[in-house]
N, C-alpha and C positions, 0 to 999 in steps of 0.2 A: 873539390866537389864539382858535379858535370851536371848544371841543369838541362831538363828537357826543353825544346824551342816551347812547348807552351808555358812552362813558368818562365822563360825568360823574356816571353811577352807579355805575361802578366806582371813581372818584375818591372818592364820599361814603364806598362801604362801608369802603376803605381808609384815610380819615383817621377812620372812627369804629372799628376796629378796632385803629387804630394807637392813639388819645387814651385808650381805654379799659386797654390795656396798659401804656401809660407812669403814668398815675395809676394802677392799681393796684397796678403794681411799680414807680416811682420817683417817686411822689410828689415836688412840691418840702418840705423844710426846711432847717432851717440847718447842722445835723449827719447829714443822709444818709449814709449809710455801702454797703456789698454787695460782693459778688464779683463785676467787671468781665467775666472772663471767662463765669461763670454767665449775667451776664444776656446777652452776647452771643452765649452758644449758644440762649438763650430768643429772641433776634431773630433769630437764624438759622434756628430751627424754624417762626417766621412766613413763611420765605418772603422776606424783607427784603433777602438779599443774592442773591438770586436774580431780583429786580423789574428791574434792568435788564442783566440778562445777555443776550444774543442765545438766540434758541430753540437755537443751532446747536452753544453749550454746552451744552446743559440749562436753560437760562435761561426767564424767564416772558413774554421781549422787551417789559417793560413800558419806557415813552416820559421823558422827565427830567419830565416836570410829576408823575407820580406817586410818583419819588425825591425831589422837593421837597415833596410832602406827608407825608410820612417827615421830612425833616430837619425840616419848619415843626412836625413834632408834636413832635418830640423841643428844638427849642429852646420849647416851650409851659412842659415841667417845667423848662428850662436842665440837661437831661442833659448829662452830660459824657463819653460814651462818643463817640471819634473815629469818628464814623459813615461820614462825608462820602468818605473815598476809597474807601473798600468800597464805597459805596451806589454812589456816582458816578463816578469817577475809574475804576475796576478795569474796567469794561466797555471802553473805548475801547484801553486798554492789552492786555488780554489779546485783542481782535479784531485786534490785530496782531502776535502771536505765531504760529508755526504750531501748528498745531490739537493736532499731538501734545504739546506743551509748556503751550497755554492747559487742555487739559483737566482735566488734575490738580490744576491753580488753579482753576482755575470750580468744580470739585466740592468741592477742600476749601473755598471762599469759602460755598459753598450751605450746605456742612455745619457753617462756623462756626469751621474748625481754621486755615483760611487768613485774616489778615488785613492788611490793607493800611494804609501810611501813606505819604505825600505830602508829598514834602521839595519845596519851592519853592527854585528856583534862583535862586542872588544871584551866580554868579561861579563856580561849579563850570568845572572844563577835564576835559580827554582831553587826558595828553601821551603822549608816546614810541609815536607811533602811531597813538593812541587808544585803550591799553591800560591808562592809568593813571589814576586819579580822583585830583584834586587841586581843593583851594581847602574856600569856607565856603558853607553853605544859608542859606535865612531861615527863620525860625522854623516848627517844625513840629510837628502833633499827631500825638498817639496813637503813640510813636515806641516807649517802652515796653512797649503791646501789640501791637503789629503784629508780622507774622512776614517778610514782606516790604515793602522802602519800595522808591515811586516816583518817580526821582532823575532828572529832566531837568538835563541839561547845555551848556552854550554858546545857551542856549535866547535867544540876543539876535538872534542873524542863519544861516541855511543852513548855511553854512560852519564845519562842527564843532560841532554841534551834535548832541545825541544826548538818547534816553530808555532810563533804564540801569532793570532790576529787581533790586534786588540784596539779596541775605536777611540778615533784622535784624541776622546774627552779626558783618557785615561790620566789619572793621575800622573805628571809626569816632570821635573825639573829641565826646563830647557835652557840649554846654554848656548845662545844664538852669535852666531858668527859671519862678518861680508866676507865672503871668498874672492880672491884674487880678481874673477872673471866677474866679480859683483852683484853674483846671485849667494842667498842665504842659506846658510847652511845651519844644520842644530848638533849638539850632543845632547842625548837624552839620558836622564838620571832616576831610576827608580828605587823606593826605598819602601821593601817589603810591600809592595801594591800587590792586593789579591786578585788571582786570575782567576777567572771564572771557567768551569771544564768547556762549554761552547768554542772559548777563545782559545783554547790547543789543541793548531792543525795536525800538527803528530809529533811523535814522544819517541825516543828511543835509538834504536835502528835505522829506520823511516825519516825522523826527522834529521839525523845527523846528514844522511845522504840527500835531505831537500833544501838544508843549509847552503852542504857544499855546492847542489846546483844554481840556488838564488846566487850565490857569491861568484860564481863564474861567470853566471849570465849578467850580474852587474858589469864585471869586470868588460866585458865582448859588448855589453852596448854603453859602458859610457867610452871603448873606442871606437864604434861605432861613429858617436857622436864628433871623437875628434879626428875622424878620417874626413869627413864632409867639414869641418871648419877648416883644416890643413888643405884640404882641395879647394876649395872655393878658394883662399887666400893665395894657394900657388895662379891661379885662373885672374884675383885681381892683381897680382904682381907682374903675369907675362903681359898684362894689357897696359898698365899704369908703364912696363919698359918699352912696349912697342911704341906708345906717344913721347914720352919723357927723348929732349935730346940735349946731347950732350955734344960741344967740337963738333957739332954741324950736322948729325948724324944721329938715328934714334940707339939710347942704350941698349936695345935690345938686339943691335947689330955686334956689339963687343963680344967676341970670343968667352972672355971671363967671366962676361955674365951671365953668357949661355951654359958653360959647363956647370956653373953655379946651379941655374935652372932646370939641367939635366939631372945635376944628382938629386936635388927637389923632386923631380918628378918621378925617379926611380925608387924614391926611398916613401912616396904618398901610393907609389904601383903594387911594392910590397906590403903596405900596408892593409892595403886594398884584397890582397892574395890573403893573410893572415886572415884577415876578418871572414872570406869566404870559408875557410878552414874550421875557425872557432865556431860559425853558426852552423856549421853544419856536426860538428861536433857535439853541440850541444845537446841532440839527439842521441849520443851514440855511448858509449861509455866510460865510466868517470875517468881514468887513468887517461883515455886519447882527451877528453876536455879539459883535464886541470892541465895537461901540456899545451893544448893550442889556445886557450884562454890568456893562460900566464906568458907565451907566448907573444901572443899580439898586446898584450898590457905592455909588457915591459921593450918593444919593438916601438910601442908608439909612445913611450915614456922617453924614448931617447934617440929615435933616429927623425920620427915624428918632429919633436921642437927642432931639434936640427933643421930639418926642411924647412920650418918657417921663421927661424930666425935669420935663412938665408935669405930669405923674402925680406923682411926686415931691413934686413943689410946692405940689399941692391935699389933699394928705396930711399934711402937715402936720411934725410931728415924728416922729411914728414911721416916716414914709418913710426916715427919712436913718439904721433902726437897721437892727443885722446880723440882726435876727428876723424883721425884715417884707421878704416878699419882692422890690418895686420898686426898692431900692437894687441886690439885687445884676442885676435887669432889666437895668439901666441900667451895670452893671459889663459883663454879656455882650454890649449892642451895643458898649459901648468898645471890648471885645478883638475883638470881628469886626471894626470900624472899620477897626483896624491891619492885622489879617492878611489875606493875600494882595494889598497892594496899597493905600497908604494912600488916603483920601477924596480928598487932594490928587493924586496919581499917578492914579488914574482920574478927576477932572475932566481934568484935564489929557489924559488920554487920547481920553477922549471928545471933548471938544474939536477936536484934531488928526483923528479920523475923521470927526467931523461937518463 
């Protein structure tokens, strides 16, 4: 993908307004603490859930490469606010609502009071009609804060297939779970809960193909997310080896550690490439996105840890405590690994497209 000099300096001022926000207000340590909702009216005052709305809401009709500089900043501190379907996800949903119905979502999303989560379909149905939600989701963020989740159903083939918008109150069994990286995740379980016709963004056709976009676009920014934990981590590791000495000398003069550090860097550069690829794809059509999506999933499911378990490695002992920040790096690609789609499931996938 070949940006133009003007969006790639609206792309810099963006990620350096973004990095300077997130370190000033969420700092990484190991006991962070704050008001989830506070900071996410402070990211909604940025403008942030407005980046890629259509102008036609109100929006700033900015492009996905610049909602992945948003995620990639916010996995730099390993924030834990469910950014990912407000940023990304909410756009492609609410352009397929009618206008009187998306507006009062795109406004409350802008102003921070609207927010969204993203239940991934494992087996959800529509019976008696297609007016009942029945069955289980796979795991999903921010279920908690959101005010609205976006619940694709039958999302496997055409044929019954639907994407439901249904508000947090809904009747819902949740089965809450800590995720490795120590933010909450849910399975959601519904049992014949009536949908209301408001609450089916599309049926059919239509919805199969917004399925498969929500799910790619998850997949491309929660690596997003773990492209900017892997880089910052590689960043405190070359600096934590240039002080650290060893035999009289800083580690980070040793041969071995440096090739160590090269392939780190060569394998967070591709990754870096990939992600350019997938968000630009996301645009374009399904067959070039279910390739460069599953792509970069399954790239940074496995060459990804690689890189920062190297980090880990050349760190010595204090990499592997809960104080020093590249153990828990290396906890947040785990949990992206998993979610939306394991490393296995998209080789695999990619595979069959390619």
């Amino acid at each position: 993908m070949r940006r133009s000099e003007h969006r790639r300096e609206e792309d810099a001022l963006l990620r350096d307004s973004a990095r300077r926000f997130l370190e000033d207000t969420y700092a990484w340590s190991p006991t962070r603490a704050g008001d989830p909702q506070a900071r996410w009216r402070a990211m909604a005052e940025l403008g942030w859930f407005a980046l890629g709305l259509p102008e036609a809401l109100g929006g700033i009709g900015g492009d996905a490469a610049q909602c992945m500089v948003i995620l990639e900043e916010a996995g730099r501190v390993l924030d834990e606010a469910p950014l990912l379907a407000s940023l990304l996800l909410a756009a492609p949903v609410l352009a397929a609502l009618p206008l009187e119905v998306a507006q009062p979502l795109a406004d409350g999303l802008q102003a921070g009071s609207v927010r969204f989560a993203y239940v991934p379909d494992a087996g959800l149905r529509l019976g008696e009609g297609g007016t009942l939600l029945s069955g289980r989701s796979r795991l999903a963020l921010g279920i908690d804060l959101a005010t609205h989740w976006i619940v694709p159903v039958g999302s496997g083939s055409a044929n019954g297939a639907a994407v439901l918008l249904l508000p947090a109150s809904a009747a819902a069994a949740l089965d809450r779970t800590l995720l490795m990286d120590g933010r909450t995740a849910a399975v959601l379980s519904f049992a014949d809960l009536p949908v209301a016709p408001d609450a089916i963004v599309a049926r059919g056709e239509a919805a199969f193909e917004l399925a498969a976009l929500l799910a790619d676009a998850a997949a491309v920014g929660a690596s997003a997310e773990a492209l900017g934990a892997a880089d910052a981590g590689l960043a405190l590791t070359v600096s934590y080896l240039k002080d650290r000495t060893q035999f009289g000398a800083p580690l980070a003069s040793f041969q071995a550690v440096q090739h160590m550090m090269a392939e780190s860097f060569c394998e967070i550069a591709q990754m870096r490439s990939l992600l350019m690829w997938a968000a630009d794809a996301l645009a374009g059509p399904a067959g070039e996105r279910a390739r460069a999506a599953s792509a970069l999933k399954a790239y940074a499911g496995m060459q990804g840890l690689k890189a920062v378990a190297r980090c880990i490695q050349v760190s010595g002992g204090i990499g592997v405590t809960q104080e020093y920040r590249i153990g828990h790096v290396y906890k947040r690609l785990q949990t992206h690994a998993a979610l939306f789609g394991s490393t296995q499931e998209h080789l695999a996938r990619f595979g069959a497209a390619a």
